[in-house]
N, C-alpha and C positions, 0 to 999 in steps of 0.2 A: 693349669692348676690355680692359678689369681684367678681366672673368672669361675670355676668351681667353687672356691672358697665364697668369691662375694655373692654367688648366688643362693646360696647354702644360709650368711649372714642375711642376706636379705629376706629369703623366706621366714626365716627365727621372729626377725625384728616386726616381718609385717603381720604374722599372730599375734605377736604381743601386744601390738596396735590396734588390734581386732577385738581381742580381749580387755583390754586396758579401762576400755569405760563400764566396764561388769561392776557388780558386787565387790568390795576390796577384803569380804569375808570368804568369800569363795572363787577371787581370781584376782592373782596379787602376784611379786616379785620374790625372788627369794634370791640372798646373797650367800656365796659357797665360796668355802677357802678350807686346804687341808693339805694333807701330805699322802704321796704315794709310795705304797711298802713291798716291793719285790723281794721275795727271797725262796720263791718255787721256784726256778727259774729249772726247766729242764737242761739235762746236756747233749750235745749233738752226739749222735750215736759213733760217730769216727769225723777225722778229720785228716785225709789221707795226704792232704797235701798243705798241712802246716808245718814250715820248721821255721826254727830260731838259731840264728849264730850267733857265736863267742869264740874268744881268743884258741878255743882248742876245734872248733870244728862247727858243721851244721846238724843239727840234732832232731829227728823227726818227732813232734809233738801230738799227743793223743789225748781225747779228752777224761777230764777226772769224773766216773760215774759217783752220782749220789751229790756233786759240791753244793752246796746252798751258799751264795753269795748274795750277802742283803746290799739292796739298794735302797736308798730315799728319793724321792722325787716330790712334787709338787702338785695342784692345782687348784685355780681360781674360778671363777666363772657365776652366769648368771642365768638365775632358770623363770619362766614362766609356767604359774600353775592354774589350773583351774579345779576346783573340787565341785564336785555334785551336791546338790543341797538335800540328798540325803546323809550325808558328811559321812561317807561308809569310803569313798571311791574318789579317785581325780586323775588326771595325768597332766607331765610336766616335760615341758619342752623348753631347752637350751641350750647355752655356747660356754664351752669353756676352753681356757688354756691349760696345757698340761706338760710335766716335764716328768718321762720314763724313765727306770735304769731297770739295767739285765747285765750279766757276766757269766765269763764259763771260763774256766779254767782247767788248764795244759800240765802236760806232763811228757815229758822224754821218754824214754824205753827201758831206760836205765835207772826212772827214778830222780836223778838226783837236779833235772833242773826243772823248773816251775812257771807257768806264762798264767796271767788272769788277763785275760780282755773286761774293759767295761765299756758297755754303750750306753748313749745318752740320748734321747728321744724328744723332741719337740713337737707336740701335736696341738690341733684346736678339736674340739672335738663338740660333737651335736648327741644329746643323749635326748631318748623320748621314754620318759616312764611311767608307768602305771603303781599309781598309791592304793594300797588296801588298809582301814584302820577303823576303830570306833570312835567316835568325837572327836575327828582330826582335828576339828579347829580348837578345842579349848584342849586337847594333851596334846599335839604335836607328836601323838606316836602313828607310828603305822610303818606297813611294810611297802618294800616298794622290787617291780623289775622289770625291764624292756631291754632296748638295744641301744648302741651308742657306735656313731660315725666318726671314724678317724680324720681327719687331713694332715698327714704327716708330713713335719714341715721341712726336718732334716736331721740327720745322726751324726754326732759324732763317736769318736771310741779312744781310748785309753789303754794302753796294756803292760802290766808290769812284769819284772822277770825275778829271780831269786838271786841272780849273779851280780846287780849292780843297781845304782839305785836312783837310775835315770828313767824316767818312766816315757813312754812315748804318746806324744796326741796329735788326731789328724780327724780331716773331717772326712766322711763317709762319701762315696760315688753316692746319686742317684739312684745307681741301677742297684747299688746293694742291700736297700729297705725299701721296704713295702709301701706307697704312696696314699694309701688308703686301708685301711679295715673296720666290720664291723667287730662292737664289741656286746657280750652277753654282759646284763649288768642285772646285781641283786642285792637289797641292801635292805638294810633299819634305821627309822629316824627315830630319837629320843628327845624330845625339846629341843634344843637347836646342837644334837652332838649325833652325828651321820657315820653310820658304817657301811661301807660297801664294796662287795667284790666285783670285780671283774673276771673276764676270760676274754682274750685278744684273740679273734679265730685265724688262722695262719703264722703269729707272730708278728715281728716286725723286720725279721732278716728276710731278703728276695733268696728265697732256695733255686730259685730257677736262673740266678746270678752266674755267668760265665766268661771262665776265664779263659783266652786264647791259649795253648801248647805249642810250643815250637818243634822239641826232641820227643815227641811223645807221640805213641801210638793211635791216644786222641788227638782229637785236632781240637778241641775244646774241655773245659770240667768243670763243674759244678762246685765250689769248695763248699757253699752253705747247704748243702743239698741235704745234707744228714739231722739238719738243724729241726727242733721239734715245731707241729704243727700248730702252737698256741702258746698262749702265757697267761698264766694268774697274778693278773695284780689287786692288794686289797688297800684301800684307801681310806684314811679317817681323816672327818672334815668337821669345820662349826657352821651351821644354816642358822643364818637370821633372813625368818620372815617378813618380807616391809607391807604387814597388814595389821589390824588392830590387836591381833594376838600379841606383841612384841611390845607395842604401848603399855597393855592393860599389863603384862608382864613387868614391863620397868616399874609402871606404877605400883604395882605392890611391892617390888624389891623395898622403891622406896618409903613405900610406909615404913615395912616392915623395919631399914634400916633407922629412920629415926625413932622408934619407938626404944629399938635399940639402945640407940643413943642418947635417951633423956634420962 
């Protein structure tokens, strides 16, 4: 996984290099930072082999259809672009760091006890995307969408219960998240303020995760098996371009600000 990751970085870095002595109007850096907004989070269709104990017994846990559990997460990172000098069109290649969250939450048979799991996702990830816009360089608007490469780096999870209110944290097996996926990416730039969805194909839980049976019919089972095959995450970011768009920008703020002022 370390020499995928560095190979991955080093291809990034050596377009950028490739690029770097262009045009600073139409092949420049851009710096991204924002938050990630999980709250589709589907729920596994069953969950046969979850329970939870307390002082009265083990209780078998079912998942709650419909829960919407938001999560907040993060991400940084930095993209190389280059636009076409018809300033209609460009695409952009980068690395960024990213922190996921997802949850689902349990339910008894009876009702009356309550589990939320949360997981927590560390990824770097390589997005490659295509800008659509009129006068990108002097409005900074335009649409954009391509794919984006996972390298997931580890999970942990969280899980609370409704009886007490010690919460449990442990870090993930390997084998029970997904080590890589691609991701569908679509989004709106407005001056330097970014919206954009994703869709994670597969998820990030391993469905095909197994666990040994001892007393049991099977000799193995699946527990994430029921687990949906994706996730929507939407992310809002601030892009500062480092080309003379950003200058000429500041420089007007500041006229404008002392004219203000006097």
């Amino acid at each position: 996984m370390k020499k995928i990751s560095a190979l991955f970085i080093f291809i990034v870095f050596a377009n950028i290099n490739l690029f770097a002595q262009w045009d600073p109007e139409y092949d420049f850096f851009t710096l991204k930072a924002g938050f990630n907004h999980s709250f589709l989070d589907a729920q596994p269709d069953s969950f046969a082999y979850y329970q939870i104990q307390n002082e009265y017994g083990d209780f078998q846990m079912m998942p709650v259809a419909g829960y919407m559990g938001y999560k907040l997460g993060f991400h940084g990172g930095l993209l190389f672009t280059h636009d076409m000098h018809n300033d209609l069109t460009g695409v952009s290649l980068g690395i960024e760091y990213q922190v996921f969250g997802m949850s689902q939450k349990y339910e008894s048979l009876n009702k009356q006890y309550t589990l939320v799991d949360h997981q927590i996702i560390n990824t770097v990830a390589i997005p490659l995307l295509f800008k659509v816009g009129k006068s990108m360089f002097k409005n900074q608007r335009y649409i954009f969408a391509g794919l984006q490469y996972n390298i997931n780096l580890g999970m942990s999870q969280t899980s609370e219960v409704n009886f007490t209110t010690v919460v449990q944290n442990k870090k993930m097996k390997k084998d029970t998240y997904m080590r890589r996926n691609f991701v569908g990416v679509l989004g709106f730039n407005y001056t330097v303020f970014n919206f954009e969805a994703n869709y994670v194909f597969g998820g990030f839980i391993n469905k095909d995760y197994e666990v040994p049976m001892t007393y049991q019919a099977n000799p193995a089972v699946k527990p994430y098996g029921s687990f949906p095959d994706g996730l929507f995450v939407f992310k809002t970011s601030l892009t500062l371009p480092l080309n003379p768009w950003t200058t000429n920008s500041f420089y007007l703020i500041k006229r404008k600000l002392r004219r203000w002022l006097k």
